[in-house]
C-alpha positions as CSV (number, residue, x, y, z in Angstrom):
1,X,184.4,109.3,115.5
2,X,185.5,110.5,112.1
3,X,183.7,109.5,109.1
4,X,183.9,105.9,111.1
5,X,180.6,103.8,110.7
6,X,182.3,100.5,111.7
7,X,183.3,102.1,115.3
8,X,179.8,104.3,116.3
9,X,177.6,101.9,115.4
10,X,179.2,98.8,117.6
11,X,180.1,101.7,120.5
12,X,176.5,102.9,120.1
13,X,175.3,99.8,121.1
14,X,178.0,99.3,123.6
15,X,177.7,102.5,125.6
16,X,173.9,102.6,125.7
17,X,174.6,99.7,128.1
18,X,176.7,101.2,130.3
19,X,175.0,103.6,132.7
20,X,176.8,107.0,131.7
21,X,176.4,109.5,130.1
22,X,178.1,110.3,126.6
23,X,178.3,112.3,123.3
24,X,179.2,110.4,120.0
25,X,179.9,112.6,116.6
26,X,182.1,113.1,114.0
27,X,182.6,114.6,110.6
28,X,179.5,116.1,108.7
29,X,179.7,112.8,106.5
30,X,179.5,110.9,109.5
31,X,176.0,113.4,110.6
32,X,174.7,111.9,107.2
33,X,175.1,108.1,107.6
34,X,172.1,106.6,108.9
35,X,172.0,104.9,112.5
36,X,168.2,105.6,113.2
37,X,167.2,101.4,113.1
38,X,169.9,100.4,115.8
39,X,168.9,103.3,117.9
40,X,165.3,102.0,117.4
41,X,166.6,98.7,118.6
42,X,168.2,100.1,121.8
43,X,164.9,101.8,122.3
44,X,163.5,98.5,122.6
45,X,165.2,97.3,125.7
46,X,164.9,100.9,127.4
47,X,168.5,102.9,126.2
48,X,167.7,106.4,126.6
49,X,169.7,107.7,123.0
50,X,168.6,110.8,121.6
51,X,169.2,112.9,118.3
52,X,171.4,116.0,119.0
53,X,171.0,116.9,115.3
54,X,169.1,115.5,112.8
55,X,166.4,112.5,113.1
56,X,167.9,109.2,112.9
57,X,171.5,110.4,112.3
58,X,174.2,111.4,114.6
59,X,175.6,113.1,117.1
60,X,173.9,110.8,119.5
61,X,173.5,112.1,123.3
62,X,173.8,108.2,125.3
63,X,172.4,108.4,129.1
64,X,172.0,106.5,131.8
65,X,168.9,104.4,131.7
66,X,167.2,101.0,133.3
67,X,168.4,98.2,130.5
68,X,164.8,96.1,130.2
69,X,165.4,93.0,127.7
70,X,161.4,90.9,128.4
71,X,160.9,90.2,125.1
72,X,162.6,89.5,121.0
73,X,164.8,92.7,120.0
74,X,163.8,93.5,115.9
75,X,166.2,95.5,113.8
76,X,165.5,96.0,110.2
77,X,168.8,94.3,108.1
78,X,168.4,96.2,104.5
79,X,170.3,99.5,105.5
80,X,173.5,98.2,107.0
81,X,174.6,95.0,109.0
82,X,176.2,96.9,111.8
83,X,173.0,97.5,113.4
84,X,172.9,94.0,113.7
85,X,176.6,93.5,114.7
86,X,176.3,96.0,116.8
87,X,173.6,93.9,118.9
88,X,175.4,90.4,118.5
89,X,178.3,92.7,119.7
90,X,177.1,94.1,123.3
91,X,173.4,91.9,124.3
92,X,175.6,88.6,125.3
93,X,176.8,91.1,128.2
94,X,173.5,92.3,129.2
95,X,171.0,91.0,131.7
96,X,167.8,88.8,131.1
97,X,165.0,87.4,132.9
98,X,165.9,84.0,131.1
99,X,169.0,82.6,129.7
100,X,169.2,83.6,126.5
101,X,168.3,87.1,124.4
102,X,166.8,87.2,121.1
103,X,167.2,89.0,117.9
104,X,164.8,89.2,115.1
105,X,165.7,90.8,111.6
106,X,163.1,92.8,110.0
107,X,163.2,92.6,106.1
108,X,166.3,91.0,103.9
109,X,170.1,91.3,105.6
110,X,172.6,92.5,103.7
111,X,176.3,91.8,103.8
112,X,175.8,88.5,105.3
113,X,179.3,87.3,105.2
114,X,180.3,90.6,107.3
115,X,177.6,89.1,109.8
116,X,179.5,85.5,109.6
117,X,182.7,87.4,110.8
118,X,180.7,88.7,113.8
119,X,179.5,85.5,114.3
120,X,182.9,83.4,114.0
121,X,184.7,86.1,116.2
122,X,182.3,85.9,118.6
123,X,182.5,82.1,119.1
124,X,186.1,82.3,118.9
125,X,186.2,84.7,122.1
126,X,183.3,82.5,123.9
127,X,180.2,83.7,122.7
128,X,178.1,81.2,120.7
129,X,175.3,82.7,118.7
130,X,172.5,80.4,117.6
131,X,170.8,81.3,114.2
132,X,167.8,80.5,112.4
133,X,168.7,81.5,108.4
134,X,169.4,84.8,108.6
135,X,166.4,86.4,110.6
136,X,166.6,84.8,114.1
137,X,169.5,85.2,116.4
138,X,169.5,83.3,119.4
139,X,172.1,84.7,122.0
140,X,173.3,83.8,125.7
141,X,172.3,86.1,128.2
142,X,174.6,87.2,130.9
143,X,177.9,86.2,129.1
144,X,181.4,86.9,129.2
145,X,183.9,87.4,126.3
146,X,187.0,84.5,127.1
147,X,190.2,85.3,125.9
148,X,191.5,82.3,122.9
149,X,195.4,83.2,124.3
150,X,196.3,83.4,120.0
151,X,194.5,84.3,117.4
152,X,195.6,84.7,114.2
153,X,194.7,88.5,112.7
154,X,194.5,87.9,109.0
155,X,195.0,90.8,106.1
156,X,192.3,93.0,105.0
157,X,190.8,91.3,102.2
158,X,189.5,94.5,100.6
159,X,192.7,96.2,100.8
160,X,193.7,93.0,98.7
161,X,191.5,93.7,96.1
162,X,193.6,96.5,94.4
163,X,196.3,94.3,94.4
164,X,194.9,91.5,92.7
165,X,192.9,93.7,90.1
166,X,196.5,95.1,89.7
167,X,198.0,91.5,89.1
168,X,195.1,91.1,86.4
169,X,195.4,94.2,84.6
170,X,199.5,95.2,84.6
171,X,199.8,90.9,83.6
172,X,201.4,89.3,87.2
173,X,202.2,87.3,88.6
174,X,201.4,89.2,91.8
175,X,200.5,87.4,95.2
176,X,199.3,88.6,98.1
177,X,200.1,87.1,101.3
178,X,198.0,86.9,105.0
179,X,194.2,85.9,103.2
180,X,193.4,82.9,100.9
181,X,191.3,80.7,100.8
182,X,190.7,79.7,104.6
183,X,189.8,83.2,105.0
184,X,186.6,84.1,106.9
185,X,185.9,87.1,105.3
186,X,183.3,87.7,102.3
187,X,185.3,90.1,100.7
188,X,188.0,87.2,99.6
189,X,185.3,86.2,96.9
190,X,186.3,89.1,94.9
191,X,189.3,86.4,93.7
192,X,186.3,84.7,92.2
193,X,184.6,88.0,91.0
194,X,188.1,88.8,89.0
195,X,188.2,85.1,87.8
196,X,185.2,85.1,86.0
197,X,186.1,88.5,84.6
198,X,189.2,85.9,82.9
199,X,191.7,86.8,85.1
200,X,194.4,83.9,86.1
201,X,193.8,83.2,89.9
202,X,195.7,80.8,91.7
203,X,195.2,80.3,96.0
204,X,196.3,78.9,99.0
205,X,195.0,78.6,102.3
206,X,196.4,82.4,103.3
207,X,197.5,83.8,100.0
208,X,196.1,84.6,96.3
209,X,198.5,84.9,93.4
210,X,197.3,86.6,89.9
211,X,199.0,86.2,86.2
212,X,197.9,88.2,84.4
213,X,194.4,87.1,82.1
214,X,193.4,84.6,80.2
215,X,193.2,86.6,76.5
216,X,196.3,87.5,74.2
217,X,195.5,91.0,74.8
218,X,195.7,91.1,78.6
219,X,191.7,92.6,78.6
220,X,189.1,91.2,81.1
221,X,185.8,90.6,79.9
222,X,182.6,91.7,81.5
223,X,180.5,90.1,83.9
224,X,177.0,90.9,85.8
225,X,177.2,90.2,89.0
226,X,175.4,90.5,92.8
227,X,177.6,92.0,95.0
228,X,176.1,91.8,98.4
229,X,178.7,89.4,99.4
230,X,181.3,91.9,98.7
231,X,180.0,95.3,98.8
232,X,184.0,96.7,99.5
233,X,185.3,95.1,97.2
234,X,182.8,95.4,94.8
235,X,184.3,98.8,93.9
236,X,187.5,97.7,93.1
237,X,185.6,96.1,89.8
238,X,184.2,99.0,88.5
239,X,187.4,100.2,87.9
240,X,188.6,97.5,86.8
241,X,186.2,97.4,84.4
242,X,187.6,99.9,82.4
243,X,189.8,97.3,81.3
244,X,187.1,94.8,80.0
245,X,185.8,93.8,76.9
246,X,181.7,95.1,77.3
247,X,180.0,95.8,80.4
248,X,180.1,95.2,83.7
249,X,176.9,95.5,86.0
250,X,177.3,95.2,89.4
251,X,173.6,94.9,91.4
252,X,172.9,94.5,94.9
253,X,175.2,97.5,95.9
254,X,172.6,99.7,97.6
255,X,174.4,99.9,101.1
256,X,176.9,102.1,99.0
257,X,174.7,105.0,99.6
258,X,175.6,105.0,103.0
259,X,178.9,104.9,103.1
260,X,181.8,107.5,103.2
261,X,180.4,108.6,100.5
262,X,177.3,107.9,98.1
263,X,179.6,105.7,96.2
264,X,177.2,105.0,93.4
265,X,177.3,108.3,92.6
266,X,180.6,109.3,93.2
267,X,182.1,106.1,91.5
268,X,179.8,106.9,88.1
269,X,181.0,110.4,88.1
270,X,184.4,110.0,88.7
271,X,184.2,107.2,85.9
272,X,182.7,109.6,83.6
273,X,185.6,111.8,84.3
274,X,188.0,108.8,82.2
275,X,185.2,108.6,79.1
276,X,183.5,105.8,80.7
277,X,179.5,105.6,79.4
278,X,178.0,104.4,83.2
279,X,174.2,104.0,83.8
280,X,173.5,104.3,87.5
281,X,170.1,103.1,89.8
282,X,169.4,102.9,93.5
283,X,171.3,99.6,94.2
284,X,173.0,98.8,90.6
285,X,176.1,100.4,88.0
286,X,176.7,99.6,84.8
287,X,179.8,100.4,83.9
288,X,181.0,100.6,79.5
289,X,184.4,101.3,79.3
290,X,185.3,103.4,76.5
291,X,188.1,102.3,73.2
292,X,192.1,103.1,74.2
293,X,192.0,105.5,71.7
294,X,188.6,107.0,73.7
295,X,190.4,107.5,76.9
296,X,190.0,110.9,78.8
297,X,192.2,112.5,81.7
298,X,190.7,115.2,83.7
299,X,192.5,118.2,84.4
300,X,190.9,118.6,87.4
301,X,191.7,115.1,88.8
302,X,189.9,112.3,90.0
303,X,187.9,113.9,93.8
304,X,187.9,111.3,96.3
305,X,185.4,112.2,98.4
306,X,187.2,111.8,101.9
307,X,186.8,108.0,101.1
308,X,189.5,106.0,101.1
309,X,188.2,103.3,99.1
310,X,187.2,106.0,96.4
311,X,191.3,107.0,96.2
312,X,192.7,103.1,96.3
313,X,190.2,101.9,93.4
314,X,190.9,104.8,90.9
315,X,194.9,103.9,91.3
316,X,194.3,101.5,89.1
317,X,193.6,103.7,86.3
318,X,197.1,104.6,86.3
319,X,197.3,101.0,84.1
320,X,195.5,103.5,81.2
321,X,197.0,104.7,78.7
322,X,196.8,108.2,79.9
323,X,198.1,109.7,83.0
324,X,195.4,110.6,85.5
325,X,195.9,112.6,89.2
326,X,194.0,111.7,92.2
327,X,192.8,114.5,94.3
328,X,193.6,114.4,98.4
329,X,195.0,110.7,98.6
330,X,195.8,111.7,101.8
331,X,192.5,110.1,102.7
332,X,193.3,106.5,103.1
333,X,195.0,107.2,106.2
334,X,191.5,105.6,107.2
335,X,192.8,101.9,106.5
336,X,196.2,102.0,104.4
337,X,198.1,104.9,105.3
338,X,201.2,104.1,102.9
339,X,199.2,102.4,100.4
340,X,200.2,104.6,97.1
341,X,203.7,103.9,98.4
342,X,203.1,100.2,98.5
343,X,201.0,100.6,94.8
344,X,204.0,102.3,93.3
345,X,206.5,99.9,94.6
346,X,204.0,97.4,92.6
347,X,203.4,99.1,89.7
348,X,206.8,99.9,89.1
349,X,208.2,96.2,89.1
């Protein structure tokens, strides 16, 4: 599975339902990211999923076992919202001695508005989910997944998010095209984000244009904000930040952690790299950038982590007034395989 969380945590949940046997691993990252609270609520209903390595973490051994769903399935929400996709995923397909299957979420959910994509997926392909705020899920037993003929795939709104900082930062106007405003992903509220930073935002229903900012001297100002509506894109900020007048805190960002990487840290000491003064906790970072004339460029690079989202934010440093080299780019063959060829097309225009 790669360094994949988005694909073993859904096909976790998907095999352990049906009644064979398989092995799921994948890179050590991937043996370090948590999945021990989905496979506690597979437990539930009688999965048989066991460790092969450590406790609570991949490789996962799946076998076949006698699926039991008598009573409310509880999965804790403050980790990571796949557990909980994962289940809104597969339990519609699953048996029940009544009509409907229940899930209850244990503690505060993070990335809601990833769980409002499962949610508005799911009803588009025929599954209608029932919930009560955002720690009762009320789901049909015995279901079937009904094709909508079209559908309409809209752009990766976090991809978008260099693109926009970009359009902020190097002046505009730059729009990108396939997700606006109608968009039903979270991660289109970083337009708002960079807004309030003073950029110029303009959007449509399936585009967002940016002209540059709102100050004679093209700087961005900082801004404190929560970011558990856009955790992704959330990292496209702290960069960007290094192009602010004072600091930018971003809170709420724990699930970073558990990502590719630990992106807190990685992200502060990669920052620290350019001259940046960053203060980091368990689920905030503030981030100072430093005067022009303060700038640093590291001989040894900017490291990326194996995380593609590590090697797309720190292009925008190239907008600096030094040049800086990021180490194995290669790495966002994960989600944008040509994007430094699509960045450089950009930047040079």
């Amino acid at each position: 599975m790669g360094n994949a969380g988005t694909a073993i945590r859904p096909l976790t949940a998907a095999l352990a339902l049906q009644g064979g046997s398989y092995k799921l691993s994948g890179v050590p990252r991937m043996h370090e990211r948590p999945i021990g609270d989905l496979v506690d609520g597979l437990r539930q209903i009688g999965a048989s999923v066991a460790y092969l390595g450590t406790e609570g973490y991949p490789p996962l051994q799946i076998s076949p076992a006698q699926i039991r769903i008598d009573a409310p399935i509880r999965v804790r929400g403050d980790v990571s919202s796949q557990f909980l996709t994962a289940l809104l995923m597969t339990l519609p397909l699953a048996d029940a001695p009544g009509d409907t299957i229940e899930i209850q979420v244990v503690g505060e959910l993070i990335s809601k508005p990833y769980v409002e994509i499962t949610l508005n997926l799911l009803a588009r392909f025929g599954i209608e989910v029932k919930r009560e705020g955002w720690s009762r899920f009320i789901l049909p037993a015995r279901a079937a997944y009904r094709s909508p003929g079209e559908i309409f795939v809209e752009g990766d709104a976090s991809s978008a998010s260099y693109f926009l900082a970009a359009g902020a930062i190097g002046g505009g106007p730059l729009r990108v095209e396939g997700v606006g405003m109608a968009s039903i992903q979270g991660d289109v509220k970083f337009a708002e984000a960079l807004n309030r930073m003073g950029a110029n935002v303009m959007a449509g229903a399936n585009w967002i244009e940016v002209r540059g900012t709102e100050r004679d001297d093209g700087r961005l100002h900082g801004i404190e904000l929560d970011c558990n509506h856009i955790p992704d894109a959330a990292m496209t900020l702290a960069v960007a930040a290094l192009f602010a007048e004072g600091p930018t805190t971003l809170t709420n960002i724990a699930s970073w952690r558990v990502k590719e990487t630990d992106r807190i840290s990685a992200m502060a000491t990669e920052l620290r790299k350019l001259g940046v003064e960053v203060e980091e906790g368990a689920d905030y970072l503030k981030v100072t950038p430093p005067a022009r004339s303060a700038w640093q460029t590291p001989a040894a690079g900017i490291d990326t982590y194996d995380d593609h989202r590590m090697a797309m934010c720190f292009s925008l440093a190239a907008f600096g007034p030094l040049p800086v080299r990021i180490n194995e780019p290669g790495c966002v063959a994960k989600t944008f395989p040509d994007y430094f060829e699509v960045f450089g097309t950009v930047a040079r225009a």
